[in-house]
Structure formats: C-alpha cells, structure tokens
C-alpha positions as CSV (number, residue, x, y, z in Angstrom):
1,X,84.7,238.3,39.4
2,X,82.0,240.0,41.4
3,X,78.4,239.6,41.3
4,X,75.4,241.7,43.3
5,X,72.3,240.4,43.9
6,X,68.3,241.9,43.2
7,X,68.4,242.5,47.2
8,X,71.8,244.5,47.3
9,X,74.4,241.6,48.2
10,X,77.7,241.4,46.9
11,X,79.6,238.5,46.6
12,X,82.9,237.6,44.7
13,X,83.0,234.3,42.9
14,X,85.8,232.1,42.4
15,X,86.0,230.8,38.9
16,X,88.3,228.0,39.5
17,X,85.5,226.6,41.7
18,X,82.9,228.4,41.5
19,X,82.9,229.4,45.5
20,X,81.1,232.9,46.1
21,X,81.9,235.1,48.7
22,X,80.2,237.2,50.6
23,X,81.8,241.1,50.3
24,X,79.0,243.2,51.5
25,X,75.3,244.0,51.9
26,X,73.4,247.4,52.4
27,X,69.7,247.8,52.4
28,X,67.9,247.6,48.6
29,X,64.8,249.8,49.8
30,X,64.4,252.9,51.6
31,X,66.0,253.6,55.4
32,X,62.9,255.1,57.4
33,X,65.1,255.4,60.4
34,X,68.9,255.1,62.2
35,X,69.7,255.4,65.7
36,X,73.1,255.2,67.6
37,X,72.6,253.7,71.1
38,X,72.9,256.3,74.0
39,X,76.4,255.2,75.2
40,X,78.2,253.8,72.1
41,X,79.5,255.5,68.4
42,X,80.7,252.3,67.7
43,X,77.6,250.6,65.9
44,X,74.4,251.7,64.9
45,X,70.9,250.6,64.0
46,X,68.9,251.1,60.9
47,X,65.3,250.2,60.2
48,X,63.8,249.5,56.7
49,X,61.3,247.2,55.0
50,X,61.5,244.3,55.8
51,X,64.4,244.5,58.7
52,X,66.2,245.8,61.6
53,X,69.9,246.0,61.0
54,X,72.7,246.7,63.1
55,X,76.4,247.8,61.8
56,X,80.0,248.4,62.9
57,X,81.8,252.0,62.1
58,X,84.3,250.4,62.7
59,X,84.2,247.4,60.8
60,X,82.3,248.7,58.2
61,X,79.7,246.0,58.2
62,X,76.9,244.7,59.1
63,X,76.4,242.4,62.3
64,X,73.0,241.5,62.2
65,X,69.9,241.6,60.2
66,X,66.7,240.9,61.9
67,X,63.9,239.6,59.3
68,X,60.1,240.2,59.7
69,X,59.0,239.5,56.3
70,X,56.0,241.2,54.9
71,X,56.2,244.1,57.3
72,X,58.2,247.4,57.0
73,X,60.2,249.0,60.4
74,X,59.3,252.8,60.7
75,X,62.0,253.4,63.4
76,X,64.1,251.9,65.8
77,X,65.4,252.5,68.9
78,X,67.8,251.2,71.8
79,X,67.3,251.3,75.1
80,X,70.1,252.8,77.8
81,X,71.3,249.7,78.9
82,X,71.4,248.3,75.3
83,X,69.3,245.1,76.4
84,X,66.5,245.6,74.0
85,X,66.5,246.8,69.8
86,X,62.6,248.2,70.1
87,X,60.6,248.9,66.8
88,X,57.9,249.9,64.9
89,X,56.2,248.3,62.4
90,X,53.6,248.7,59.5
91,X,51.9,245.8,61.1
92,X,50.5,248.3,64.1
93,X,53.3,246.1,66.6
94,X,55.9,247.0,68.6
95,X,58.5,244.4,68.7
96,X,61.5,244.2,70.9
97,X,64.3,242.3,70.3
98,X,67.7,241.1,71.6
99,X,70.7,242.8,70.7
100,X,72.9,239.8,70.1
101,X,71.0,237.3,68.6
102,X,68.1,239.2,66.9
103,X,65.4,236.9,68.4
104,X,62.0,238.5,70.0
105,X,61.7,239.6,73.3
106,X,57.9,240.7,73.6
107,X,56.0,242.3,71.1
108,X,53.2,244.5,71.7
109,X,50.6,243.1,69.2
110,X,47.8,246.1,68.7
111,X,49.9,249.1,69.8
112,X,48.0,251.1,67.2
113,X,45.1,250.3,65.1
114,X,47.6,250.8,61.8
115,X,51.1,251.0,61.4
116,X,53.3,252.6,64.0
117,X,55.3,255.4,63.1
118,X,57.2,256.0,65.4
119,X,58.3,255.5,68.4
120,X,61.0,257.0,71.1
121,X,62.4,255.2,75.0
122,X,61.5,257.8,77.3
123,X,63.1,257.2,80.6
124,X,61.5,258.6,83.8
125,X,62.4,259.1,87.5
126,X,62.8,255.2,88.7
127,X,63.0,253.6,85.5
128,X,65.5,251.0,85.1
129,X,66.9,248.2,83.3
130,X,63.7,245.7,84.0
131,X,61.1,248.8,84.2
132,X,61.1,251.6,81.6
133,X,58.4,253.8,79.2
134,X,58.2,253.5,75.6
135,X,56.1,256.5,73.3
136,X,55.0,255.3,70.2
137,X,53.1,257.5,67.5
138,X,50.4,255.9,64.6
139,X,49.3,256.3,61.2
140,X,46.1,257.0,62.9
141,X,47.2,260.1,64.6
142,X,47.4,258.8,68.3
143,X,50.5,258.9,70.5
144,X,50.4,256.5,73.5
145,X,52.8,256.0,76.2
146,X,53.6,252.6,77.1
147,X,55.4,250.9,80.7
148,X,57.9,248.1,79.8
149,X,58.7,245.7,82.2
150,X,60.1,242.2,81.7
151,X,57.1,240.5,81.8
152,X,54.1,243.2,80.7
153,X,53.4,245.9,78.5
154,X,50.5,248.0,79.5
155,X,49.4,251.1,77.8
156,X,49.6,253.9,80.4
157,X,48.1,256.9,77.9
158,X,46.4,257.3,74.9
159,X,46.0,261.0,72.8
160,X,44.7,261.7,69.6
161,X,45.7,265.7,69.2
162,X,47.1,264.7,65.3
163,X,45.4,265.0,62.2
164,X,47.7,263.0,60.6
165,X,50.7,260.6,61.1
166,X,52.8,260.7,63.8
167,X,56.1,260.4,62.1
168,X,58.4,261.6,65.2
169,X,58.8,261.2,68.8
170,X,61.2,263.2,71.0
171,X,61.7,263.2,74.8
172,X,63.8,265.3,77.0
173,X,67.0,264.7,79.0
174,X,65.0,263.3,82.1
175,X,62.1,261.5,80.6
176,X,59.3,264.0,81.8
177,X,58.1,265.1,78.5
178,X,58.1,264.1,74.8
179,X,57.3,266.0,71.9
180,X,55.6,264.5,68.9
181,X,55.5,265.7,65.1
C-alpha cells in the first residue's frame, strides 16, 4: 500500500515485510523560486524553505536536495559553467554550493543586513569560470553587486533606491546592466 509523509514523501510499503519504498518527493511548502541552467532543459533548480532542490525532466525526479535547516531560499540560480548552485537566504547569506554533491562552496555571511531576496549571476566583459559578478537584492531595499572569485567575495557596489524589498533581479545578454524590482 502507499503511505505520504507530513513533509510530502511517498513511499510504498511492503506488507509481507514491512519494507517501504521510496516513490517520490515534492516540496511541502511554498517554491519562492525555479531556474533552468543557461545551457541545459534537462534539469532544473527550485528553492524553498528549508532547501535547494534540483530535478530531472527527464526522469521525473529529484536528484538532490540541499538542507539548510531553519532558513528559507528566496531564489536560486546557476552559473554558465554550471560549477556553482548560488542562493539566497532568509538568513541575509549567500551560499554557493556544488552541483553534484550539494556541499558549500563559500558563503557570503552578511550580504544584507536581512534576508536576501534575490539575487541574479551577471556576467561581464572577462568574467569566467573562476572570476564572475553576482547581484543580490534585500528585504532592506539595497541591491549590491558582488565579484566572485574562487577564493573571495568582495562587495563591489552598494544602492539603496527601494522602498521596499527587492524581490527580482534581471541582467542583460552581456552582463552590463541589471534591472531590479
């Protein structure tokens, strides 16, 4: 028979001995934000409280759940290469992780005084795989523009022109401008 679980998991149980299963999972809370990476259709990243997940279209499943307990993920994103899962959290960090095995790559620890809204990978002339920008938009109302490179995270700009949250981040085709929302 099958049973589902308080956080959305389904399982099938065996009777004879009493063996579950596992048959599927989906989020139990709401999805604040989803993202395809730039050169793939064939998964997908979704961000929600408590986690990062990442699923197959094609498989029709999920293939990784990245737990930060306590916290809830605004939005996601992946860079061009893939290499890193970035997000934003209700903690006021910006955590990237690793794509295969979910574990932390750097995390920015006071990228806003609040929680971070949202955030978008803004790639400008000479960025590459180990150097690249990151926009990320508060609770607070700032937007600040961030270099990324494998060993440091500096804040390169900081606005306040919102009243209110910053609940999206844009940027154009070449990385040169970003809108915010």
């Amino acid at each position: 028979f099958l049973l589902g679980t308080e956080f959305s998991q389904r399982y099938s149980i065996d009777i004879a001995t009493f063996t579950p299963e596992l048959r599927g999972t989906c989020h139990y809370s709401p999805i604040h934000d989803v993202c395809f990476p730039k050169k793939s259709s064939e998964i997908f990243v979704t961000a929600s409280e408590q986690d990062i997940r990442v699923w197959s279209l094609s498989q029709k499943r999920e293939l990784l759940r990245i737990d930060v307990p306590n916290t809830t993920c605004y939005a996601a994103d992946v860079t061009p290469t893939g290499e890193n899962i970035v997000s934003a959290w209700s903690d006021g960090k910006i955590r990237s992780f690793y794509p295969e095995s979910g574990k932390l790559q750097f995390m920015i620890p006071d990228a806003h005084s609040d929680a971070v809204r949202s955030l978008a990978i803004c790639n400008c002339k000479g960025d590459n795989s180990s150097v690249w920008h990151l926009v990320s938009g508060g609770k607070d109302g700032t937007v600040r523009v961030w270099r990324i490179n494998e060993k440091h995270q500096t804040m390169v700009h900081s606005m306040k022109e919102h009243r209110g949250a910053v609940n999206a981040i844009v940027c154009n085709a070449d990385g040169s401008q970003a809108a915010s929302a």
